[in-house]
C-alpha positions as CSV (number, residue, x, y, z in Angstrom):
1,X,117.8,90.8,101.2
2,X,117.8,93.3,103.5
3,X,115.3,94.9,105.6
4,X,115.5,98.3,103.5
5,X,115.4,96.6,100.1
6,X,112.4,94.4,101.4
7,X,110.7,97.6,102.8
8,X,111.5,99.6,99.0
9,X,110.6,96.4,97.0
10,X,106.8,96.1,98.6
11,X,106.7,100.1,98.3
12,X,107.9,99.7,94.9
13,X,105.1,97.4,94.0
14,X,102.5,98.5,96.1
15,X,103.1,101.6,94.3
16,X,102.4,101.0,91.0
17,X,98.4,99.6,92.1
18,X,95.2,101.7,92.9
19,X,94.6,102.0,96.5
20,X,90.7,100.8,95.8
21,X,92.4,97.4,93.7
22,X,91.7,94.4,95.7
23,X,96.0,93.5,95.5
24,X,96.7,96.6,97.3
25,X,95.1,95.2,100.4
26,X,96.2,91.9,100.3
27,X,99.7,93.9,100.0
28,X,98.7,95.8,103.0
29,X,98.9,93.1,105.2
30,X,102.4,91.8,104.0
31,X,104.9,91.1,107.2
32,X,108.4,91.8,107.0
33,X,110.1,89.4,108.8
34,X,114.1,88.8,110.2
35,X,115.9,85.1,110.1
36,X,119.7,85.3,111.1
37,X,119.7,88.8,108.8
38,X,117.8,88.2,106.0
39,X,114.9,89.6,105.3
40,X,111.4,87.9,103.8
41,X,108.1,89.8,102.8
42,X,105.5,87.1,103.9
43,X,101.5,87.8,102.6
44,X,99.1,85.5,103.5
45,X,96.2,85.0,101.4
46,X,93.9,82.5,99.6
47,X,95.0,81.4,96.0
48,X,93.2,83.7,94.0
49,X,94.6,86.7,95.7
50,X,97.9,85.3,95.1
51,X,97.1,84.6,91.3
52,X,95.9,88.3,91.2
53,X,99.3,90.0,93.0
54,X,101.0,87.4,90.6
55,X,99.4,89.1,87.7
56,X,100.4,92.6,88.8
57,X,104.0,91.6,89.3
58,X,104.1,90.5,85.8
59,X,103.3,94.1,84.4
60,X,104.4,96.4,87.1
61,X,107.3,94.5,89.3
62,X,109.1,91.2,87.3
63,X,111.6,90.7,89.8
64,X,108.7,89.7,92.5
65,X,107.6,86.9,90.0
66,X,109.8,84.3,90.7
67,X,109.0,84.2,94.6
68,X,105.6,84.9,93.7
69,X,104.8,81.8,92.0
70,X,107.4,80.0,94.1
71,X,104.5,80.6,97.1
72,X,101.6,79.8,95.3
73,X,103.6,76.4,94.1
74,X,104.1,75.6,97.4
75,X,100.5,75.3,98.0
76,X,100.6,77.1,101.6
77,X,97.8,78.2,103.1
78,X,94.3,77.2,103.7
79,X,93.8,76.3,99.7
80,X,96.8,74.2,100.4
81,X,96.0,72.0,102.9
């Protein structure tokens, strides 16, 4: 992915939420960030903000799903450890 697409995907999805909903500020915080050209949206938060931007992606953005669940399998972060 590239930075562009990252940038439109979280603009996409961020998009489609209120700006008073709790997952539009956990999307607020999202970091794009460059490895040898590609491009990841990284969001740090606790599990149930994860559960709740998982949620969302399932009625407003499907094709964030996958690598939603894929972090919240992968049990990073303090709820993780």
């Amino acid at each position: 992915m590239n930075r562009q697409n990252a940038t439109g995907d979280l603009l996409r999805f961020s998009g489609r939420l209120t700006l008073e909903s709790r997952e539009y500020a956990v999307l607020k915080t999202a970091v794009i960030e460059s490895s040898l050209g590609d491009f990841t949206v990284e969001i740090l938060c606790d599990e149930h903000d994860g559960v709740l931007l998982l949620d969302r992606a399932e009625e407003f953005f499907p094709d964030a799903v996958s690598y939603i669940q894929r972090g919240l399998d992968s049990g990073c972060g303090p709820q993780g450890t």
